[in-house]
C-alpha positions, -999 to 999 in steps of 0.1 A, spaced: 111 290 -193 107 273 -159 113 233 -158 98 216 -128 113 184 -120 93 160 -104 111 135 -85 107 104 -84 82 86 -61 97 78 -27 82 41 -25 96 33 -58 128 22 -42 114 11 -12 85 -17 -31 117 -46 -34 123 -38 1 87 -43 13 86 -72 -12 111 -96 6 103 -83 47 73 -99 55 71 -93 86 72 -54 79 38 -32 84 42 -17 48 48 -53 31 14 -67 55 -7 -38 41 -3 -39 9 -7 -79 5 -43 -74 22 -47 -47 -6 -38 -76 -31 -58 -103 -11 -89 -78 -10 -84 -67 -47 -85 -111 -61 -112 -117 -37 -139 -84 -46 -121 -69 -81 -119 -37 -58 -104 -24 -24 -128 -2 -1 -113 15 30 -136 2 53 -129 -34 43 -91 -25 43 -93 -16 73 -111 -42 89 -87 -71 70 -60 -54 86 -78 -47 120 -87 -87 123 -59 -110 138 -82 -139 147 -87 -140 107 -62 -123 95 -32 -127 111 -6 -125 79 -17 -94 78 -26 -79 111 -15 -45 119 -27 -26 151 -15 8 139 -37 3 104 -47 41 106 -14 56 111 3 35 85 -21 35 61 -19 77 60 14 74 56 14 58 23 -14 78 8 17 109 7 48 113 -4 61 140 22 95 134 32 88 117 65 62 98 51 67 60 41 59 68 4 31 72 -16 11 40 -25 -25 45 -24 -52 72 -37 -88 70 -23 -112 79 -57 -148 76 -33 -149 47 -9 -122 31 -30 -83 25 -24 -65 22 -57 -27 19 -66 -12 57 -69 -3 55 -114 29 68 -105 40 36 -88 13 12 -103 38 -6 -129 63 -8 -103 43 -27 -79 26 -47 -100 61 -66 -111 66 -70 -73 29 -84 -65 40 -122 -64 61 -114 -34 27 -99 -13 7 -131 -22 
């Protein structure tokens, strides 16, 4: 019988990375995720975007090349960043597979 492996998540060893480089895109996009998630209960894209878009209000987490970025960590291809997020509707949600991961990490994006 056939046995797929399924590897493991490419941002799961990349999260304490991101965790403790602040000044990195990947660290400033997901603590607006986080900011976003305490201040609604939920994360749409168009809000996302915006946060990340607005450096007069947002400058912690201001990132020009949102777009770009943000595509990168909704796939785990291997040129990509890693997978973070999944969009279920309007609505950006931690991918389960690195969820738990993250989660222990989430002190470091507040």
């Amino acid at each position: 019988f056939n046995v797929t492996l399924v590897s493991e998540p490419k941002a799961l060893s990349k999260i304490p990375l991101w965790a403790k480089r602040k000044a990195q895109i990947n660290h400033k996009i997901i603590k607006a995720y986080f900011q976003l998630k305490d201040e609604h209960g939920s994360v749409s894209l168009e809000e996302f975007e915006k946060r990340c878009l607005d450096k007069a209000n947002h400058p912690d987490v201001f990132v020009p090349t949102f777009k770009s970025n943000y595509a990168q960590m909704k796939m785990d291809a291997p040129k990509s960043h890693g997978k973070v997020f999944e969009e279920i509707n309007d609505e950006v949600v931690l991918w389960d597979r690195i969820k738990p991961t993250l989660l222990e990490y989430e002190e470091y994006f507040k």
